[in-house]
KOLGU-4560 file (N, C-alpha, C; in nm, 3 decimals, padded with zeros to 5 digits):
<recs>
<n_xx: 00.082 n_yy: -00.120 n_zz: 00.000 ca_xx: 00.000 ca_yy: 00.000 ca_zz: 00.000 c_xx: 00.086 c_yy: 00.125 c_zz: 00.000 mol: A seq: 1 type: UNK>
<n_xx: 00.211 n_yy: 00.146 n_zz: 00.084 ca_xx: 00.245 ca_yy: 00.220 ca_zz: 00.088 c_xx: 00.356 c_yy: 00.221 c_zz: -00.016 mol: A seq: 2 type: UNK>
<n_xx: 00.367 n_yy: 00.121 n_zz: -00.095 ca_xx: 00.477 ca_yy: 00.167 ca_zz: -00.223 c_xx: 00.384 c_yy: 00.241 c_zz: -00.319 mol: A seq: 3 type: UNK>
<n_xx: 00.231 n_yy: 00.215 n_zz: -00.298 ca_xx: 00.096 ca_yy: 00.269 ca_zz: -00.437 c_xx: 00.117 c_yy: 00.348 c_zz: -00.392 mol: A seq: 4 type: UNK>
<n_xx: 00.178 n_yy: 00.433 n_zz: -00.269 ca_xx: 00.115 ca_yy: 00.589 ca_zz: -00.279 c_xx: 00.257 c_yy: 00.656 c_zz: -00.298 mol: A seq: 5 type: UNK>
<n_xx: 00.325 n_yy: 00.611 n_zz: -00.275 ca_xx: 00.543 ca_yy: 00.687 ca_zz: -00.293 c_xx: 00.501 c_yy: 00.706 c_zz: -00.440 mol: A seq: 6 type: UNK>
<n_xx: 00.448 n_yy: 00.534 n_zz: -00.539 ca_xx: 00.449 ca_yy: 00.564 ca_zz: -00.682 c_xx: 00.377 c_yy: 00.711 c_zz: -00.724 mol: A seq: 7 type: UNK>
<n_xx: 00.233 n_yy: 00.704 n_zz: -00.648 ca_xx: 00.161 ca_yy: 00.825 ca_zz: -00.693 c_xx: 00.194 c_yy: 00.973 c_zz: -00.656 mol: A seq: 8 type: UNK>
<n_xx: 00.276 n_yy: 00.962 n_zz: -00.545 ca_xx: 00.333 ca_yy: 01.128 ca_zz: -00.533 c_xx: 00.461 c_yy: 01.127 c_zz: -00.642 mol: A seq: 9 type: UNK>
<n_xx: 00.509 n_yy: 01.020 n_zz: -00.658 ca_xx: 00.635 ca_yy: 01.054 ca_zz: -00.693 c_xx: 00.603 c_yy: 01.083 c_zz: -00.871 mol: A seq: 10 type: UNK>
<n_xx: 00.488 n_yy: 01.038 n_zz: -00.926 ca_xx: 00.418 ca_yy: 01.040 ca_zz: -01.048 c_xx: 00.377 c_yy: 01.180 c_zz: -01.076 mol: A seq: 11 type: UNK>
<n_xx: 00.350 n_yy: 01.272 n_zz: -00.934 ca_xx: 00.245 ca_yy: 01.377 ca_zz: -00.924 c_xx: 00.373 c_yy: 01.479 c_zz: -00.898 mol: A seq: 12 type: UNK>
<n_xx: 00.472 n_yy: 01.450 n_zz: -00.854 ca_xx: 00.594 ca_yy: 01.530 ca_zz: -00.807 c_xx: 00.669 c_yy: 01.522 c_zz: -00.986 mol: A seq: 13 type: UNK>
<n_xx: 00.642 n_yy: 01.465 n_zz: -01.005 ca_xx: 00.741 ca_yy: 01.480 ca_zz: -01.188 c_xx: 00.627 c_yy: 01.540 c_zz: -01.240 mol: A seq: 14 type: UNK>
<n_xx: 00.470 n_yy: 01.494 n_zz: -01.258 ca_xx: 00.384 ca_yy: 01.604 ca_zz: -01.346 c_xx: 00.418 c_yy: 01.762 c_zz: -01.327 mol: A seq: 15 type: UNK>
<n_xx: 00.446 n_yy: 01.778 n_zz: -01.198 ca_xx: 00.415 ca_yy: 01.911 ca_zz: -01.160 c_xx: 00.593 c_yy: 02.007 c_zz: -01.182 mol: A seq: 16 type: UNK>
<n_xx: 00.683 n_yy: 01.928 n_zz: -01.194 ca_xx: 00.821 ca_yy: 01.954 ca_zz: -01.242 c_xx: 00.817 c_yy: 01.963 c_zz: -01.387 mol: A seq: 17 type: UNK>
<n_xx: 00.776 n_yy: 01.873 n_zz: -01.449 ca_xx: 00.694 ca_yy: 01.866 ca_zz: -01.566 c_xx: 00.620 c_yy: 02.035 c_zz: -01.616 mol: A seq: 18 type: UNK>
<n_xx: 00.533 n_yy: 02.042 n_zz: -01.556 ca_xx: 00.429 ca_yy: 02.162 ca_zz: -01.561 c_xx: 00.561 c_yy: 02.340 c_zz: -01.539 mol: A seq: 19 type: UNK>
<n_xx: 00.600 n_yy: 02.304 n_zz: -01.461 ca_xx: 00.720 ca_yy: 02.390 ca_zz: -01.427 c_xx: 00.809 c_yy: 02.411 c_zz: -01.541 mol: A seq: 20 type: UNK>
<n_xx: 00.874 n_yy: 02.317 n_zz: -01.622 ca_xx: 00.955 ca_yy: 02.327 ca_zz: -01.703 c_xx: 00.925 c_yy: 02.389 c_zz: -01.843 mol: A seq: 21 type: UNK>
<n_xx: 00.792 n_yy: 02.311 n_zz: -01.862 ca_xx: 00.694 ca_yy: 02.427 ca_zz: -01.936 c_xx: 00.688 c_yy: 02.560 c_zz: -01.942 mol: A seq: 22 type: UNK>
<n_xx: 00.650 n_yy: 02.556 n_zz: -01.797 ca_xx: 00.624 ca_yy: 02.749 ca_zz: -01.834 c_xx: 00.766 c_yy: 02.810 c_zz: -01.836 mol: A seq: 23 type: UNK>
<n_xx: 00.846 n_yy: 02.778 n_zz: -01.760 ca_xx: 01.001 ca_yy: 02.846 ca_zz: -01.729 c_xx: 01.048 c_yy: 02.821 c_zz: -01.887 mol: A seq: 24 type: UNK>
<n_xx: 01.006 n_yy: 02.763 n_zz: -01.953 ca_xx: 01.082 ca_yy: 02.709 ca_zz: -02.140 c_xx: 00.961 c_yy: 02.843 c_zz: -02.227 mol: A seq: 25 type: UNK>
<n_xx: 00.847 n_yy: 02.869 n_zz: -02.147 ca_xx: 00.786 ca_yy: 02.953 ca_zz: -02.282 c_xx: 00.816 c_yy: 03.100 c_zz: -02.167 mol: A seq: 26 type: UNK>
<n_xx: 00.835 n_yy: 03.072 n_zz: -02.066 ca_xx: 00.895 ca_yy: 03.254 ca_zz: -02.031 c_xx: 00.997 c_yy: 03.277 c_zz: -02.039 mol: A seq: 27 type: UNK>
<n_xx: 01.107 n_yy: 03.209 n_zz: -02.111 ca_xx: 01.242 ca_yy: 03.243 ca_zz: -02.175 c_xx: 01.233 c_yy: 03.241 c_zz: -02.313 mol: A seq: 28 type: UNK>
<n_xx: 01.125 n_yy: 03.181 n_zz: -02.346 ca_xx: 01.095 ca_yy: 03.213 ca_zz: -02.554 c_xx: 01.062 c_yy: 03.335 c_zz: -02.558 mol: A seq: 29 type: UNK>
<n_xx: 00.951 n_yy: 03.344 n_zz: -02.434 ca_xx: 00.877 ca_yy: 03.529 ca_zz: -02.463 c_xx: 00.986 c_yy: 03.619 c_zz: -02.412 mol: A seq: 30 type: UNK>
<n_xx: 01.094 n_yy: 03.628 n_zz: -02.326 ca_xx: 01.136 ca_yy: 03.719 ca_zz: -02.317 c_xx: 01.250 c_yy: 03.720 c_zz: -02.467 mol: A seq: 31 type: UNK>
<n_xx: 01.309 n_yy: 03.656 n_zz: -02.491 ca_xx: 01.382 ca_yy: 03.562 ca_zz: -02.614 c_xx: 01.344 c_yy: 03.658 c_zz: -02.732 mol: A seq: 32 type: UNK>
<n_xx: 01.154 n_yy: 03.647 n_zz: -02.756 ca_xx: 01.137 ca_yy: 03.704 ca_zz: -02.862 c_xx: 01.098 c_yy: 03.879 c_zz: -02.872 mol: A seq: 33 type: UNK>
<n_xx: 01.090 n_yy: 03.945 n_zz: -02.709 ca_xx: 01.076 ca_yy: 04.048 ca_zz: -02.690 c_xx: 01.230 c_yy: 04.089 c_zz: -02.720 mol: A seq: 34 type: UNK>
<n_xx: 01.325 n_yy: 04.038 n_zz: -02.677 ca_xx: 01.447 ca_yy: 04.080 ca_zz: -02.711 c_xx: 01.513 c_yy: 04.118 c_zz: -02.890 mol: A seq: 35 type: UNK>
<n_xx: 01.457 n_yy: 04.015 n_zz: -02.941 ca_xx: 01.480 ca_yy: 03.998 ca_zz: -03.113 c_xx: 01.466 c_yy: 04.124 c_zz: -03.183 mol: A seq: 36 type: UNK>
<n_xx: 01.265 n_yy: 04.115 n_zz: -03.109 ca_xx: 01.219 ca_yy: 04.221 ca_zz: -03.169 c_xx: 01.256 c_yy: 04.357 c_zz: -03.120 mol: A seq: 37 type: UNK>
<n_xx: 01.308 n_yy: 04.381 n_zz: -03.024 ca_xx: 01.392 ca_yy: 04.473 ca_zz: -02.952 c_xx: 01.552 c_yy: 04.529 c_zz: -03.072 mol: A seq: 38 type: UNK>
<n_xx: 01.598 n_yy: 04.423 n_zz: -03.085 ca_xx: 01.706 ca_yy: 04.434 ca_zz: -03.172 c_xx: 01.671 c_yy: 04.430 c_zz: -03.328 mol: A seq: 39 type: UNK>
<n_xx: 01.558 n_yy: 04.403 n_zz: -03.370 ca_xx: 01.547 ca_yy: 04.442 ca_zz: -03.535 c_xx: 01.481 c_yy: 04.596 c_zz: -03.508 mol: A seq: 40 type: UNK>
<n_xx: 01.416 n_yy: 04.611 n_zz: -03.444 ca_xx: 01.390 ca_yy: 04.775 ca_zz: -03.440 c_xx: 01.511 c_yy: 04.840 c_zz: -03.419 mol: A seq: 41 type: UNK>
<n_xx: 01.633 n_yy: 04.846 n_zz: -03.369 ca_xx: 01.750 ca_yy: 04.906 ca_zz: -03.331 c_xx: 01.827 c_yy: 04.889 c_zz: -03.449 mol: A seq: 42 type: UNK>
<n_xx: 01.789 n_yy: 04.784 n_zz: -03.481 ca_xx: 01.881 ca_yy: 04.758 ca_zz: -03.666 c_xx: 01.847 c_yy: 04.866 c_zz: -03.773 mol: A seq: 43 type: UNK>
<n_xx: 01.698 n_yy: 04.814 n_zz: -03.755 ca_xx: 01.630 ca_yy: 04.921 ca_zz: -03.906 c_xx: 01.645 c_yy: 05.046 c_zz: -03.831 mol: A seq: 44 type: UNK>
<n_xx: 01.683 n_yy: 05.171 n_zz: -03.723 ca_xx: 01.652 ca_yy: 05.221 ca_zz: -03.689 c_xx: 01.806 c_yy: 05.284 c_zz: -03.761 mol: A seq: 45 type: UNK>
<n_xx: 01.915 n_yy: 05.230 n_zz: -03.678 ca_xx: 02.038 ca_yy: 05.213 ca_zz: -03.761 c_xx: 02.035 c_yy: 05.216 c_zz: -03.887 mol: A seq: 46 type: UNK>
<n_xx: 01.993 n_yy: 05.138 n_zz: -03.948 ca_xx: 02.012 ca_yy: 05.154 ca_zz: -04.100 c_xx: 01.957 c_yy: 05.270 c_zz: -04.169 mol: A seq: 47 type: UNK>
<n_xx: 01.849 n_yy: 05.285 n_zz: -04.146 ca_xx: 01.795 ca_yy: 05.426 ca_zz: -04.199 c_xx: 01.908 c_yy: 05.528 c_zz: -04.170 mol: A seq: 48 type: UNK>
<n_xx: 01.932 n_yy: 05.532 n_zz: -04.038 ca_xx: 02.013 ca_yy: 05.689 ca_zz: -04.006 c_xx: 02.114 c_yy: 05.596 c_zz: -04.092 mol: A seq: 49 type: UNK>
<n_xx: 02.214 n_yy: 05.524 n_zz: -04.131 ca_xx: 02.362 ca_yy: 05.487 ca_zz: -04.221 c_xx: 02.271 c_yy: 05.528 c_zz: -04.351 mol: A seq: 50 type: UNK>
<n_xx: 02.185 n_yy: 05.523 n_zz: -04.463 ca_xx: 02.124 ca_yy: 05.534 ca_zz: -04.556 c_xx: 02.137 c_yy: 05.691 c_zz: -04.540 mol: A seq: 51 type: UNK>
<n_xx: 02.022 n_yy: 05.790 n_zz: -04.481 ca_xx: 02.035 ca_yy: 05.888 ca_zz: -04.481 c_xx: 02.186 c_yy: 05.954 c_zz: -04.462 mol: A seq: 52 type: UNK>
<n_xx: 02.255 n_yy: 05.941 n_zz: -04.408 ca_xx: 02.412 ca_yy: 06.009 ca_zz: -04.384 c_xx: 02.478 c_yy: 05.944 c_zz: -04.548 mol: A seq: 53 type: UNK>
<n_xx: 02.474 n_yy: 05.861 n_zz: -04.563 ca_xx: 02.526 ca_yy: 05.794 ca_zz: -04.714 c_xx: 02.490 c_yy: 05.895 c_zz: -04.811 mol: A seq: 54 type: UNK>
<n_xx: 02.327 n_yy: 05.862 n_zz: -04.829 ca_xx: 02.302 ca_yy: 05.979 ca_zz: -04.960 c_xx: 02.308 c_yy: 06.085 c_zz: -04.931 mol: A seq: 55 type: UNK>
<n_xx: 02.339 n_yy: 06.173 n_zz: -04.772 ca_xx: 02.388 ca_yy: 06.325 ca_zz: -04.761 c_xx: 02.521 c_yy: 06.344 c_zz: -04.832 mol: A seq: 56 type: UNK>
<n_xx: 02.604 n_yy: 06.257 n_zz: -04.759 ca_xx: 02.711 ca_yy: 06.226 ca_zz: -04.843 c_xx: 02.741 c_yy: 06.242 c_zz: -04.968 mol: A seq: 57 type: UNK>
<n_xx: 02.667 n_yy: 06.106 n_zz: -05.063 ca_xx: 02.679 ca_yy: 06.129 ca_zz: -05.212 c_xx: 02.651 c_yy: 06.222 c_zz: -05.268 mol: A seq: 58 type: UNK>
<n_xx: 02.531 n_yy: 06.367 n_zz: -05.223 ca_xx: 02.484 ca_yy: 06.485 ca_zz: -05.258 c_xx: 02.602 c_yy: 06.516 c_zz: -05.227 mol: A seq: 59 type: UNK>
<n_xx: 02.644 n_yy: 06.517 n_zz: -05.135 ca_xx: 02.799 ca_yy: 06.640 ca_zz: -05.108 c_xx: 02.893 c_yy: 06.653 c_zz: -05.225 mol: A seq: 60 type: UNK>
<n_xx: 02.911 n_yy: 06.461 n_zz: -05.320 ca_xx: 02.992 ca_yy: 06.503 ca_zz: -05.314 c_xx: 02.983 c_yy: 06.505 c_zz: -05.488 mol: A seq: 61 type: UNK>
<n_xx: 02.880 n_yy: 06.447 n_zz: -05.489 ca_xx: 02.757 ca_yy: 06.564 ca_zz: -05.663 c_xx: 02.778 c_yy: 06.676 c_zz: -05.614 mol: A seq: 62 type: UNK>
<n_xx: 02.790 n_yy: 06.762 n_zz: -05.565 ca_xx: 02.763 ca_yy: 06.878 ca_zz: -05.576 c_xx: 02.963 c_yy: 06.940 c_zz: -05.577 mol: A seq: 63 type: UNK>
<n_xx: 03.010 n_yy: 06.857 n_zz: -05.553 ca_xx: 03.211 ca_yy: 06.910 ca_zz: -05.568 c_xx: 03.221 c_yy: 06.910 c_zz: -05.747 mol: A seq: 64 type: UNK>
<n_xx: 03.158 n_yy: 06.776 n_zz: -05.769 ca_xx: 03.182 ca_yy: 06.762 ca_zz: -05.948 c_xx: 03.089 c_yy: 06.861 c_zz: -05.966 mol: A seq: 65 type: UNK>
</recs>
């Protein structure tokens, strides 16, 4: 009797480690993908300002010829 119930906590003690590993695996994807998207906005944000300074540039230097 008392090995049926060690089996059943010890069944109910891994579901619930189980259940744990879950969420701790999708609240490191979501912070994961808040970060990404954190860093492609900082990219394109970057790139625009390198684009704009480029073609100020190339006007500058149309306008020497």
């Amino acid at each position: 009797m008392k090995l049926n119930r060690f089996k059943q906590l010890y069944k109910e003690n891994k579901a619930q480690l189980s259940a744990e590993m879950i969420i701790l695996i999708a609240a490191i994807i979501a912070i994961v993908l808040v970060v990404v998207t954190q860093l492609q906005k900082t990219t394109n944000k970057a790139n625009k300002a390198v684009d704009k300074k480029s073609n100020d540039v190339f006007k500058q230097i149309d306008k020497i010829d």
